[in-house]
C-alpha positions in Angstrom: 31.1 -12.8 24.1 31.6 -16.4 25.5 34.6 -18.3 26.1 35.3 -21.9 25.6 37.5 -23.0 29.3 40.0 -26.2 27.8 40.6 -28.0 30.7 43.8 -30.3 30.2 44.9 -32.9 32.9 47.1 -35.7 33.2 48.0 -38.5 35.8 52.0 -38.5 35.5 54.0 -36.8 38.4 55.2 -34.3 36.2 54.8 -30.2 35.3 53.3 -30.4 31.9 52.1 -26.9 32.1 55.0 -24.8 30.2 55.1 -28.2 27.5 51.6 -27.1 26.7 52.4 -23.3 27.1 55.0 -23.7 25.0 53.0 -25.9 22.4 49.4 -23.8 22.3 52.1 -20.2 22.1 50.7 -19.8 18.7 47.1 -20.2 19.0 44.0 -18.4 19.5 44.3 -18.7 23.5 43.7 -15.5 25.4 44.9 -16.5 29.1 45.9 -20.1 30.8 45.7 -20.3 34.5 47.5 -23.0 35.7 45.9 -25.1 38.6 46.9 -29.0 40.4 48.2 -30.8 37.5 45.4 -29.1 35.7 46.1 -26.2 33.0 43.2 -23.9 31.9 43.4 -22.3 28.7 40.2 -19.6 27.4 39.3 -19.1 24.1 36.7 -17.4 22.6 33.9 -19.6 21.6 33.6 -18.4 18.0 37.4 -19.6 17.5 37.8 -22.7 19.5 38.8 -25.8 17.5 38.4 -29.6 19.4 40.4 -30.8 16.0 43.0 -28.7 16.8 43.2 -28.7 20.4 43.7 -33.1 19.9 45.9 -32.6 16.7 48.6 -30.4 19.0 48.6 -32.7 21.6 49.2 -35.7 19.3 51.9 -33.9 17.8 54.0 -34.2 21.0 54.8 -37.8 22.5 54.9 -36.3 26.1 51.4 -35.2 25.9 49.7 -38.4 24.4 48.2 -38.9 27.8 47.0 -35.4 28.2 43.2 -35.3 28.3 41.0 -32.0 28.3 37.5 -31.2 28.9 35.4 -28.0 28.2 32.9 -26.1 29.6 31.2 -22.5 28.2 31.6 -19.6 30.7 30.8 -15.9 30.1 33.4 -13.1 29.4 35.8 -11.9 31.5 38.6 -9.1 31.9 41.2 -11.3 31.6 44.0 -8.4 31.8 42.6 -7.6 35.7 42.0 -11.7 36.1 46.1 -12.1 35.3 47.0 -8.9 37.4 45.4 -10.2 40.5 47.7 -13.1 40.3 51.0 -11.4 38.8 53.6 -11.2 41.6 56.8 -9.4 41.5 60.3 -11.3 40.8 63.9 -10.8 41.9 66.6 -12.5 40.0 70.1 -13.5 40.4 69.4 -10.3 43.3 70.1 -8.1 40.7 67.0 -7.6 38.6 63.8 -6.7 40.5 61.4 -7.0 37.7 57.7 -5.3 39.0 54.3 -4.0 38.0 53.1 -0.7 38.6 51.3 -1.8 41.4 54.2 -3.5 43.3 56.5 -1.6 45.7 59.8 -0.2 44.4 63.2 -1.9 45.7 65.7 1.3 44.7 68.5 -0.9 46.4 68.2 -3.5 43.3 70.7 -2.4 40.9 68.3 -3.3 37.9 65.0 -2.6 38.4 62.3 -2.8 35.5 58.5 -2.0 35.1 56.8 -4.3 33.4 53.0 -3.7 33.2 51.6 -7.2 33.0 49.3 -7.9 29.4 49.7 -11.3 28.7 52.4 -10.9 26.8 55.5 -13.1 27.0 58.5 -11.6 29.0 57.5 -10.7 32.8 60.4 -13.2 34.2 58.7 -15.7 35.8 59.2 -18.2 32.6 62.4 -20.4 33.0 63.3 -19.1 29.6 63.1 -15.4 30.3 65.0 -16.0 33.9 67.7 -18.4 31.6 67.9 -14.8 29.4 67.9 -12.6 31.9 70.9 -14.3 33.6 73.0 -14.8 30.3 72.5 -11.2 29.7 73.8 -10.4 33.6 77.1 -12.6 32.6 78.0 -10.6 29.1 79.0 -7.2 28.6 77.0 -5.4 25.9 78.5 -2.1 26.9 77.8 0.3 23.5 77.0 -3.0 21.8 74.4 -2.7 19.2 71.4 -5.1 20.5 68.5 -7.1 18.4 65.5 -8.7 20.7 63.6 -10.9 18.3 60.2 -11.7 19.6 60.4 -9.1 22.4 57.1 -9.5 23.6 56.6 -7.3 27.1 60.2 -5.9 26.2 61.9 -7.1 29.4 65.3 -8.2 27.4 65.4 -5.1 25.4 64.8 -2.5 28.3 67.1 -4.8 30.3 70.1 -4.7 27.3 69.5 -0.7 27.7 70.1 -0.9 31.7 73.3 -2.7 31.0 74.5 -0.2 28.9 73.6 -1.2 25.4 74.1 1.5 22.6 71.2 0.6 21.0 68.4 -2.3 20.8 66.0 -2.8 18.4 62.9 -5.2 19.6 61.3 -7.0 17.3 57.6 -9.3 17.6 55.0 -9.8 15.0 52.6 -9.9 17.5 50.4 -6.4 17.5 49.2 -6.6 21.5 53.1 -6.7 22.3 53.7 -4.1 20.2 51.7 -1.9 22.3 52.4 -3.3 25.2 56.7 -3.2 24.8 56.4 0.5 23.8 53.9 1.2 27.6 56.6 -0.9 28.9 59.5 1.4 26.9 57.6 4.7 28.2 57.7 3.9 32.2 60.8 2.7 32.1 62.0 5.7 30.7 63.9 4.3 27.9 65.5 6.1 25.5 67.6 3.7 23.3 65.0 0.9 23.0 63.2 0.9 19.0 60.3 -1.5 19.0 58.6 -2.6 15.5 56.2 -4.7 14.4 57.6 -7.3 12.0 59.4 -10.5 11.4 62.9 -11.4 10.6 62.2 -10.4 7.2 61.9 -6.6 8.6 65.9 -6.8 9.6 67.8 -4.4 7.5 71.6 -4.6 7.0 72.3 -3.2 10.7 74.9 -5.7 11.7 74.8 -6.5 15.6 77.1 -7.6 18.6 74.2 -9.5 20.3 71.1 -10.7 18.9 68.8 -12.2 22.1 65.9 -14.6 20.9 63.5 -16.0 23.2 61.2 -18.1 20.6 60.7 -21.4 20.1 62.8 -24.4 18.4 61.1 -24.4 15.0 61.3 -20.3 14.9 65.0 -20.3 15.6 65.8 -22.9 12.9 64.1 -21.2 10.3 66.1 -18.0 11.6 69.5 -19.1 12.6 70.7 -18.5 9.3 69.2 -14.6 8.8 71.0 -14.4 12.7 73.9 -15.3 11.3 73.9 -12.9 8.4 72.6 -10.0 11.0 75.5 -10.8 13.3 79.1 -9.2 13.7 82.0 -11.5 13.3 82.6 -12.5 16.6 79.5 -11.6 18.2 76.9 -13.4 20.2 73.8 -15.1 19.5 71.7 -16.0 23.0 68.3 -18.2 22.5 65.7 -19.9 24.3 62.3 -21.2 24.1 63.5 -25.0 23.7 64.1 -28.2 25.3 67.5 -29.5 25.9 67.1 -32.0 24.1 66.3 -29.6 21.0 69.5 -28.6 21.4 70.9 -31.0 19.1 69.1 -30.6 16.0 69.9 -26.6 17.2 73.5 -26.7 17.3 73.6 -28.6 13.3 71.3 -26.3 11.9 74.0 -23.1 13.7 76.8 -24.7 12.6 75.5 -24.6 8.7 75.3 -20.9 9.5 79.1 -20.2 11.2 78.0 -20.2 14.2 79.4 -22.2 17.3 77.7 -23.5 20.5 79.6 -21.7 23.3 78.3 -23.2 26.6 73.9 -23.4 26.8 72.0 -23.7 30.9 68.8 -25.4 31.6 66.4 -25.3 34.5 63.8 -27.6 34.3 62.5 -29.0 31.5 63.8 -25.9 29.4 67.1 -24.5 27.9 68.9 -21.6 26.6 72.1 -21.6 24.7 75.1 -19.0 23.4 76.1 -19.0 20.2 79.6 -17.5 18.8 79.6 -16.2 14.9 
């Protein structure tokens, strides 16, 4: 099968790679690789869409100057293409987050294996790092856990190491399905439950800390099922935004009870805690 390669570029001084990350998340794109103010994104020829590619960029006034061009290359092993360039990550010097094929640091006092499959989560993403760091701040000792959109299951399996009781990771997406529970098996968890579904698959389990690394329009069409899922008192941590997101954010949470504690950025992105 052949691939369509979308190259987009732009002239400003600025990293515009996770903005377009962030805004192709839901298409049909198998891999980007990110290059000198260049981003290329491969999709397979029978489901690449020019109209789309120019209506999502049009959508966003931070793109409008974004161009792409395309070129027709022949298939590749795109799992072994983003192995080759998947590094291991320390952060905060207390999570070592590694593939199988990375060295061991036993001297980390969090260590997770995280078998790289294109799915969201490995911690290199400002949003995952923002996460993971929130997450190193609270105590969730016996706290009952829910990971929406887990994708590798590096929040979920982290929630575990830090003494979770339970943790129940969510993502609708099938390939993360399968990849959280490889991820679940060599990590040797034991209190990590991963399903395929959507926020309409939550039950009436009410939790301490519901952790979801999304995207702005996801949470506002969720905050209010968090809120409902959540224990009085207890913690709502989400990412996937821009700070300035953060304000149409906060008045959608505080329709649902719930009260902007403190939120970080790095970069371009942000992450915020949330009190019911």
């Amino acid at each position: 099968m052949k691939y369509v390669c979308v190259k987009f570029k732009w002239s400003r001084e600025l990293n515009l790679s996770d903005i377009i990350l962030a805004m192709f998340s839901d298409s049909n794109i198998d891999m980007f690789e990110e290059g000198e103010q260049e981003l290329r994104a491969f999709i397979k020829e029978d489901q690449y869409s020019k109209n789309e590619i120019i209506h999502t960029l049009s959508s966003s006034e931070i793109l409008k100057d974004v161009n792409f061009t395309t070129e027709i290359i022949e298939h590749q092993n795109w799992n072994a293409m983003w192995e080759s360039n998947y590094e291991s990550i320390l952060i905060k010097d207390e999570v070592y987050i590694r593939a199988p094929f990375h060295q061991s640091k036993p001297n980390v006092k969090h260590e997770l294996l995280i078998q790289p499959k294109m799915s969201f989560g490995t911690g290199h993403h400002d949003t995952t790092k923002l996460m993971i760091e929130y997450l190193l701040e609270l105590n969730i000792s016996n706290k009952q856990v829910l990971d929406m959109g887990t994708g590798t299951g590096v929040l979920a399996l982290l929630a575990e190491k830090l003494g979770a009781k339970h943790v129940l990771a969510i993502d609708n997406d099938k390939n993360c399905i399968v990849n959280s529970v490889e991820n679940c098996l060599n990590n040797n968890s034991s209190k990590v439950s991963v399903l395929e579904g959507d926020i309409d698959n939550l039950g009436l389990v009410e939790y301490d800390l519901i952790l979801a690394n999304i995207n702005k329009n996801v949470i506002l069409n969720y905050l209010k099922r968090f809120s409902k899922s959540l224990k009085q008192n207890a913690i709502l941590v989400i990412s996937g935004f821009y700070e300035p997101d953060l304000v149409d954010i906060e008045k959608e949470a505080n329709r649902s009870n719930l009260k902007l504690e403190n939120y970080k950025k790095s970069n371009t992105w942000c992450s915020a805690l949330f009190k019911k």
